[in-house]
py3Dmol code that shows the C-alpha trace and the ligand (Angstrom):
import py3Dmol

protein = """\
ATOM      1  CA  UNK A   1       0.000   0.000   0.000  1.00  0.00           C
ATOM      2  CA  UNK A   2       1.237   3.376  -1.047  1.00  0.00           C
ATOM      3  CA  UNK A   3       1.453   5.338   2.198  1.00  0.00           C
ATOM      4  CA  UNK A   4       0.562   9.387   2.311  1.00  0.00           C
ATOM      5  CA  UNK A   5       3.812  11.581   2.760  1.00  0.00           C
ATOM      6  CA  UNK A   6       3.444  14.762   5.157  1.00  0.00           C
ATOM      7  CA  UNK A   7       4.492  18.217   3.496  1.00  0.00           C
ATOM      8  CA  UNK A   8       6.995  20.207   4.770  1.00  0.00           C
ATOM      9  CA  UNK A   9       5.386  21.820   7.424  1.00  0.00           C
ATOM     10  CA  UNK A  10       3.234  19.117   8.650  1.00  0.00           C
ATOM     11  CA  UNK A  11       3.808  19.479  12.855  1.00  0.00           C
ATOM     12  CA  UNK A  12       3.978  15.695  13.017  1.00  0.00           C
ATOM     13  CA  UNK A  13       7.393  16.060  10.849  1.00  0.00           C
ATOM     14  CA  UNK A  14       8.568  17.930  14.049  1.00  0.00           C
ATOM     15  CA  UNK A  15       7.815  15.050  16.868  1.00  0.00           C
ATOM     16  CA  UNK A  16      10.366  13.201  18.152  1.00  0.00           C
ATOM     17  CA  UNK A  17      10.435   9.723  17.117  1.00  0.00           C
ATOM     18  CA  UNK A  18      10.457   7.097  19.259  1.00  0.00           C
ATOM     19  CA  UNK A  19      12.317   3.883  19.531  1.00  0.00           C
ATOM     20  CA  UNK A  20      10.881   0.998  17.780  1.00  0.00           C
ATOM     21  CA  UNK A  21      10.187  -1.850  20.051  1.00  0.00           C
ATOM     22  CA  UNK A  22      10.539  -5.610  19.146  1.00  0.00           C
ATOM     23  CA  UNK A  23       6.699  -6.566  19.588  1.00  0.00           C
ATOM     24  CA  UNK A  24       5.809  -3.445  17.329  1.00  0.00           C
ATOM     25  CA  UNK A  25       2.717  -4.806  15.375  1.00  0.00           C
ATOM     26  CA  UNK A  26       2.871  -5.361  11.679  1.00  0.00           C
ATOM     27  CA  UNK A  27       6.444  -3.841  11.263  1.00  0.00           C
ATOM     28  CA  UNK A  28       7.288  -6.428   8.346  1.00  0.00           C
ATOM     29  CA  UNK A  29       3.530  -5.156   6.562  1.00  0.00           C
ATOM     30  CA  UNK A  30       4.973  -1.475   7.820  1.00  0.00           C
ATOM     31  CA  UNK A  31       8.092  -1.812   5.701  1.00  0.00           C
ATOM     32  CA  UNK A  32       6.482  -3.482   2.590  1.00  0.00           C
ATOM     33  CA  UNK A  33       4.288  -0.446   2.420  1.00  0.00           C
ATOM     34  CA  UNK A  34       7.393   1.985   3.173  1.00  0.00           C
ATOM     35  CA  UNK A  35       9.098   0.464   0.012  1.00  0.00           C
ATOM     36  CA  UNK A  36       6.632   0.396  -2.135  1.00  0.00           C
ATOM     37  CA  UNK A  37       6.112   4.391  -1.023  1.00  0.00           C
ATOM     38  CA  UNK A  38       9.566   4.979  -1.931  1.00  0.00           C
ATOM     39  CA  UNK A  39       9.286   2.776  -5.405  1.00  0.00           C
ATOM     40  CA  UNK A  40       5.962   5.140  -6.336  1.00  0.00           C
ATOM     41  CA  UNK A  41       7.824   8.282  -5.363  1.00  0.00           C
ATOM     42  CA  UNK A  42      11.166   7.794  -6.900  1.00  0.00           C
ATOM     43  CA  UNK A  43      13.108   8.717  -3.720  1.00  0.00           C
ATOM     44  CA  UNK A  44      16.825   7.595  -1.963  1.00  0.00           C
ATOM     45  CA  UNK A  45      15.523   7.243   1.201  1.00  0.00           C
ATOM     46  CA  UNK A  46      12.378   7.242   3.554  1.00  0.00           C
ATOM     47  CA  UNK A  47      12.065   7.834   7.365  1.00  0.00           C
ATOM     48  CA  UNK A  48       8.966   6.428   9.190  1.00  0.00           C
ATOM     49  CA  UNK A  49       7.976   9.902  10.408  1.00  0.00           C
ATOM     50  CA  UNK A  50       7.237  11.075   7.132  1.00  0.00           C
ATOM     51  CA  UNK A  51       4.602   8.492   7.196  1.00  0.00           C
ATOM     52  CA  UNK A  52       3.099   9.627  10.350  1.00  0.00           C
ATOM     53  CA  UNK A  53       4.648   7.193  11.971  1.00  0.00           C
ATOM     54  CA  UNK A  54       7.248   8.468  15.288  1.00  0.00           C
ATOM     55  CA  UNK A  55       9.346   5.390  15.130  1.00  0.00           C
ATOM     56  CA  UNK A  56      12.968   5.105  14.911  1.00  0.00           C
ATOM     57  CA  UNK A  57      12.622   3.530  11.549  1.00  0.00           C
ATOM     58  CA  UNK A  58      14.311   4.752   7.924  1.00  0.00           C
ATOM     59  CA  UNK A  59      14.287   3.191   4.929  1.00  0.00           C
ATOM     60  CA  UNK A  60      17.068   3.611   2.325  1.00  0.00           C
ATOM     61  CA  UNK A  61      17.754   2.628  -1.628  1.00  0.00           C
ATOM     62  CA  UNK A  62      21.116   4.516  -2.608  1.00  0.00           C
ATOM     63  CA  UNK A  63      20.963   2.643  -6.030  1.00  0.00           C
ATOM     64  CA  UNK A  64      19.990   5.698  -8.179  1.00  0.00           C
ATOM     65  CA  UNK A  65      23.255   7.002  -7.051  1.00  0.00           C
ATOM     66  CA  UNK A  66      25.143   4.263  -8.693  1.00  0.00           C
ATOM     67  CA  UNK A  67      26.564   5.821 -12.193  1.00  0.00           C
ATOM     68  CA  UNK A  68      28.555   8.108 -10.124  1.00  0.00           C
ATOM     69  CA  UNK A  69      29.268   6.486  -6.787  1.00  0.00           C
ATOM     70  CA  UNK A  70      30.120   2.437  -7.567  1.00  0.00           C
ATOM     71  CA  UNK A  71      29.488   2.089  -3.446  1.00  0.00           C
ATOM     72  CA  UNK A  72      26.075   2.114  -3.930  1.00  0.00           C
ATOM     73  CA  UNK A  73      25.153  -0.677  -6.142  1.00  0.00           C
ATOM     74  CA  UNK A  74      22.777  -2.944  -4.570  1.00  0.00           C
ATOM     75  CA  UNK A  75      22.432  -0.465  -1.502  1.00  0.00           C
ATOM     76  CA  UNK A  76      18.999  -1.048  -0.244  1.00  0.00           C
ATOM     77  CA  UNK A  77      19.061  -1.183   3.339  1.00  0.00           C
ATOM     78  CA  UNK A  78      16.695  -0.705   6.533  1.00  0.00           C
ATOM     79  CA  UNK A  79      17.469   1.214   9.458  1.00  0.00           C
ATOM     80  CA  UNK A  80      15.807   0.506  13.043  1.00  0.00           C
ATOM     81  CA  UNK A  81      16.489   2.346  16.245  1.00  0.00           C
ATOM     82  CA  UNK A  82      19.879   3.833  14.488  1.00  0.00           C
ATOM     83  CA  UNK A  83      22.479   5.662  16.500  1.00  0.00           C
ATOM     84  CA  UNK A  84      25.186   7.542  14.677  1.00  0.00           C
ATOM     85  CA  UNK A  85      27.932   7.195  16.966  1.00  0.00           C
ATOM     86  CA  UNK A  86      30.755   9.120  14.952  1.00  0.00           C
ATOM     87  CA  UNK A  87      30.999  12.080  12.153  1.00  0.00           C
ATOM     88  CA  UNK A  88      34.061  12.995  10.795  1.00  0.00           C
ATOM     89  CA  UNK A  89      34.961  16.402  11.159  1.00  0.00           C
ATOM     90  CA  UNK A  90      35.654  16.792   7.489  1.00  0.00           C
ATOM     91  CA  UNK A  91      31.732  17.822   6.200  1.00  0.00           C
ATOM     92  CA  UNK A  92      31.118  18.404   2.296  1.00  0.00           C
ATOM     93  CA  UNK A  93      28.376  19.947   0.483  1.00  0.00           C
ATOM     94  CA  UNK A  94      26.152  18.133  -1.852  1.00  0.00           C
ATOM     95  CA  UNK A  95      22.917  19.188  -2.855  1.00  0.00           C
ATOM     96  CA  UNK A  96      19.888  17.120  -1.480  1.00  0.00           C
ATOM     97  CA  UNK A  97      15.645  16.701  -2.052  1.00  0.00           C
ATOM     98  CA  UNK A  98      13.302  15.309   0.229  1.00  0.00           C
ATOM     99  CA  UNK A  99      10.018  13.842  -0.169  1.00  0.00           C
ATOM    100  CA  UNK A 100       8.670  15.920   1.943  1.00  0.00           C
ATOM    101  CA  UNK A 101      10.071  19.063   0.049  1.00  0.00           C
ATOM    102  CA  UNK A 102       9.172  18.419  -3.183  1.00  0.00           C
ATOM    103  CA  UNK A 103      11.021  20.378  -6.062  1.00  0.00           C
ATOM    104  CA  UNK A 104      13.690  21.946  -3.802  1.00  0.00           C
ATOM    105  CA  UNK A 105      16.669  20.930  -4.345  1.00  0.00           C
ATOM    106  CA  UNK A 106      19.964  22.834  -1.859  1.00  0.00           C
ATOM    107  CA  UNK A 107      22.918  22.352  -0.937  1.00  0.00           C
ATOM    108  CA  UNK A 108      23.536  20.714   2.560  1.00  0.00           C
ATOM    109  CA  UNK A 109      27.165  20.750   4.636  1.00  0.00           C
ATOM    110  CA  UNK A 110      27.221  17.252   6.195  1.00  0.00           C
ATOM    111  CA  UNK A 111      30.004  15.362   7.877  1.00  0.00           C
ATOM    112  CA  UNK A 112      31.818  13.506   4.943  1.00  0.00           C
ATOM    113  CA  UNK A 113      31.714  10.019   7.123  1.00  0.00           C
ATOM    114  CA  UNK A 114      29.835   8.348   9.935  1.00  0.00           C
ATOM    115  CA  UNK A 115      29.480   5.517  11.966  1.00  0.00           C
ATOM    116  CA  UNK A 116      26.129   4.277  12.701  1.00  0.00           C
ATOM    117  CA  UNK A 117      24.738   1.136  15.333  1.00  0.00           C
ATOM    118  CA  UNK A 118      21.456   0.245  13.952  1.00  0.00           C
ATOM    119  CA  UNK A 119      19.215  -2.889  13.937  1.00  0.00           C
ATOM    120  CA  UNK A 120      17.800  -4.625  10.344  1.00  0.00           C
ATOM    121  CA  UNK A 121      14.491  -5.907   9.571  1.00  0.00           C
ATOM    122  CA  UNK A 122      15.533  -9.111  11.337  1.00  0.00           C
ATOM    123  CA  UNK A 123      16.609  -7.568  14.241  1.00  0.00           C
ATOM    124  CA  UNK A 124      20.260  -8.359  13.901  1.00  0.00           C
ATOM    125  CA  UNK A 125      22.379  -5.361  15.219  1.00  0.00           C
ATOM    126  CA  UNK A 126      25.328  -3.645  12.944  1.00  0.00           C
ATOM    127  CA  UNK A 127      27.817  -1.362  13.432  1.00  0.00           C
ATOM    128  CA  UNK A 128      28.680  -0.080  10.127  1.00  0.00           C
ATOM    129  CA  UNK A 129      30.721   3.073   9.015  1.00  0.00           C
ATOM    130  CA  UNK A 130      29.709   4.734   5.283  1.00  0.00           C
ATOM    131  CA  UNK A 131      31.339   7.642   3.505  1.00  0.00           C
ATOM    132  CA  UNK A 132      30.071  10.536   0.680  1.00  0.00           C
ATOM    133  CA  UNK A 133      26.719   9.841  -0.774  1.00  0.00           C
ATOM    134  CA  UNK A 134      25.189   6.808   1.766  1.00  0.00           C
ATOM    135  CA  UNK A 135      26.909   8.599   4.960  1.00  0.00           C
ATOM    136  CA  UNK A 136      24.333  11.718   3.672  1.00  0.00           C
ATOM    137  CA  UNK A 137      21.481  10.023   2.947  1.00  0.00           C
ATOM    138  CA  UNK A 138      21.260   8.075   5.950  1.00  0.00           C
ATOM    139  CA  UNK A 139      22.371  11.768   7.966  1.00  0.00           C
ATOM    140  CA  UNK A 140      19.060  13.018   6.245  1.00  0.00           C
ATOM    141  CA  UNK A 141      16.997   9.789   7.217  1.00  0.00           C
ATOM    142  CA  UNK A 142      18.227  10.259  10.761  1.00  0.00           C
ATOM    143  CA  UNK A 143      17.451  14.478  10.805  1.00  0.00           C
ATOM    144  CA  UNK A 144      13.434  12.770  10.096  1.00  0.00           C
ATOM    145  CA  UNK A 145      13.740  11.118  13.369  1.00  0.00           C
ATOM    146  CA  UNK A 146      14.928  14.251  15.443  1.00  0.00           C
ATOM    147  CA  UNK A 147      12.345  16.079  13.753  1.00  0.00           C
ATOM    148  CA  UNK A 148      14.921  17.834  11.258  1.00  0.00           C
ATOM    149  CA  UNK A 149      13.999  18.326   7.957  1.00  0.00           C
ATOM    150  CA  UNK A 150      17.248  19.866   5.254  1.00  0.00           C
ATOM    151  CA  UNK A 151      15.800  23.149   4.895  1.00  0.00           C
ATOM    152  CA  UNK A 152      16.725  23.936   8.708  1.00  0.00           C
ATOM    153  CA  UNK A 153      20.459  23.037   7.942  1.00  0.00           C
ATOM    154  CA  UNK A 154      20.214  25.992   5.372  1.00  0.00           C
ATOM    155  CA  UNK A 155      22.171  28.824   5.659  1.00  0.00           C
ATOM    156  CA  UNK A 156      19.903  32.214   6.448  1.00  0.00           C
ATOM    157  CA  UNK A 157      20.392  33.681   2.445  1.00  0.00           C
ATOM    158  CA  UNK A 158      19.372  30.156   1.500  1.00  0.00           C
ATOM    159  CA  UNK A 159      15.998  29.926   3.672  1.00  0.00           C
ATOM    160  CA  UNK A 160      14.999  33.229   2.476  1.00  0.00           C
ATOM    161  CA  UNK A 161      15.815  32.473  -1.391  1.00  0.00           C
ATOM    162  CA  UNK A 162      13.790  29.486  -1.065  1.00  0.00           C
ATOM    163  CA  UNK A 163      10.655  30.734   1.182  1.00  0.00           C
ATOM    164  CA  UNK A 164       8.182  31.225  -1.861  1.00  0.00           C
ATOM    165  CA  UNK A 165       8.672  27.615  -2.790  1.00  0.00           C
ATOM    166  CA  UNK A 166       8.175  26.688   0.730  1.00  0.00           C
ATOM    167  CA  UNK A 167       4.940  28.429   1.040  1.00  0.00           C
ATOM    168  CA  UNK A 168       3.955  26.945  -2.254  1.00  0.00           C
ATOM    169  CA  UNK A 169       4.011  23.137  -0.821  1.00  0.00           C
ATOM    170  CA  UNK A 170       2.727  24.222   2.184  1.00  0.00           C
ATOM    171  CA  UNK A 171      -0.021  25.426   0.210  1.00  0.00           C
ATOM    172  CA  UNK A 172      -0.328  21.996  -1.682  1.00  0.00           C
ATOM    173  CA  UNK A 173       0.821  23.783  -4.991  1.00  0.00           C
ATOM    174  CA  UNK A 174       3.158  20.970  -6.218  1.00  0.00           C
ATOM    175  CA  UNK A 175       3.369  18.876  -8.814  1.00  0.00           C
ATOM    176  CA  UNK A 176       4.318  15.463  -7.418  1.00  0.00           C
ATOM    177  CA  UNK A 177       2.519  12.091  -8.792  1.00  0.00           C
ATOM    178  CA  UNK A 178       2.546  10.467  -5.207  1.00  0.00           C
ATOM    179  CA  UNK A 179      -0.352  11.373  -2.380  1.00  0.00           C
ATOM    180  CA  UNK A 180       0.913  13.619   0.175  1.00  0.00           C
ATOM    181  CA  UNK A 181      -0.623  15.092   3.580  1.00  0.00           C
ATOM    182  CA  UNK A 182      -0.692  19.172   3.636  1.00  0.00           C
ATOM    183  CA  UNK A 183      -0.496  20.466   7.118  1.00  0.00           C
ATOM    184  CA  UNK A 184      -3.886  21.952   8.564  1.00  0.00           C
ATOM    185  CA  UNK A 185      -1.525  23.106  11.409  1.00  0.00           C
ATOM    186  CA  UNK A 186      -2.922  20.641  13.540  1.00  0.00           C
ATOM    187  CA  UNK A 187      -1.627  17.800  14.505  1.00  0.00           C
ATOM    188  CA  UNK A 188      -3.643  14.605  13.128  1.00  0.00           C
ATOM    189  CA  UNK A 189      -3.556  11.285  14.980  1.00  0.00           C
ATOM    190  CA  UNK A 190      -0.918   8.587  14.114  1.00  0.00           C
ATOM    191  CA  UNK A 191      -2.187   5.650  13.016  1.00  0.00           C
TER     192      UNK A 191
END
"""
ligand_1 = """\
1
ZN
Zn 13.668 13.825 3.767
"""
view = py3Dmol.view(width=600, height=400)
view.addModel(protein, "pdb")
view.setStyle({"model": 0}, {"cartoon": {"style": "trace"}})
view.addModel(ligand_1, "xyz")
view.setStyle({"model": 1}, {"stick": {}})
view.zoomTo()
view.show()
């Protein structure tokens, strides 16, 4: 099932997830329909709050990347209750999208290299370090669960430069071909 994705300024964007516990019901039906979400909407990456759901839970499919970073063939990889545990101090720019944020497209200054504990979809636990391209992704993914979405790590002439095509999304003036949630400013139950 194709799930809705909230718009930029949706306040449930802005809660902070929570962990994702071993009993949580459904999670294998959960992450079928997060895939498929992320087939239908042509994106790298998708975090569970962007679903509506709080959970410590991204998704992430680096394999569009692959004509310019060979690292990423067959990346497709699921994140639960992830930790970053180390950024190098050497950041780069790159620009990024989010699914959230449709049609903006900025640069972001992001460590160059972390090292991230997470859990997979069978609940085995890794320790795993990435570099360049999958190091930002997943730092995007993560920003989801802290309630961060790339337009906050903007510089000030940046935000302001890109405030009219905020306001358009938040207005539900985009032209996307997958179903999305445009804030009310309230916040709707989680299902
Ligand atoms: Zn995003």
């Amino acid at each position: 099932m194709i799930l809705p994705i909230l718009a930029y300024n949706h306040p449930n964007l802005r809660i902070k997830a929570e962990p994702v516990g071993k009993d949580y019901p459904d999670l294998p039906q959960l992450l079928e329909d997060m895939w498929e979400t992320l087939r239908k909407s042509d994106g790298v990456g998708l975090a569970a709050p962007q679903i509506n759901k709080s959970i410590k839970l991204f998704i992430v499919d680096a394999r569009h990347y692959e004509s310019k970073f060979p690292e990423t063939k067959n990346f497709a990889k699921v994140f639960i209750n992830p930790e970053i545990i180390k950024m190098s101090e050497e950041t780069i720019y790159y620009p990024e999208g989010c699914l959230s944020v449709p049609g903006i497209y900025e640069d972001v200054d992001r460590p160059k290299t972390i090292t991230i504990n997470y859990f997979d979809e069978n609940w085995q636990e890794h320790t795993d370090t990435y570099t360049t391209i999958i190091a930002r992704i997943i730092q995007h993914e993560y920003d989801h669960l802290d309630g961060i979405l790339f337009p906050d790590r903007l510089p000030m002439v940046r935000k302001v430069l890109i405030k009219k095509k905020l306001d358009n999304i938040n207005k539900g003036n985009v032209n996307i071909d997958y179903p999305m949630i445009f804030s009310n400013k309230k916040k709707i139950k989680q299902s």
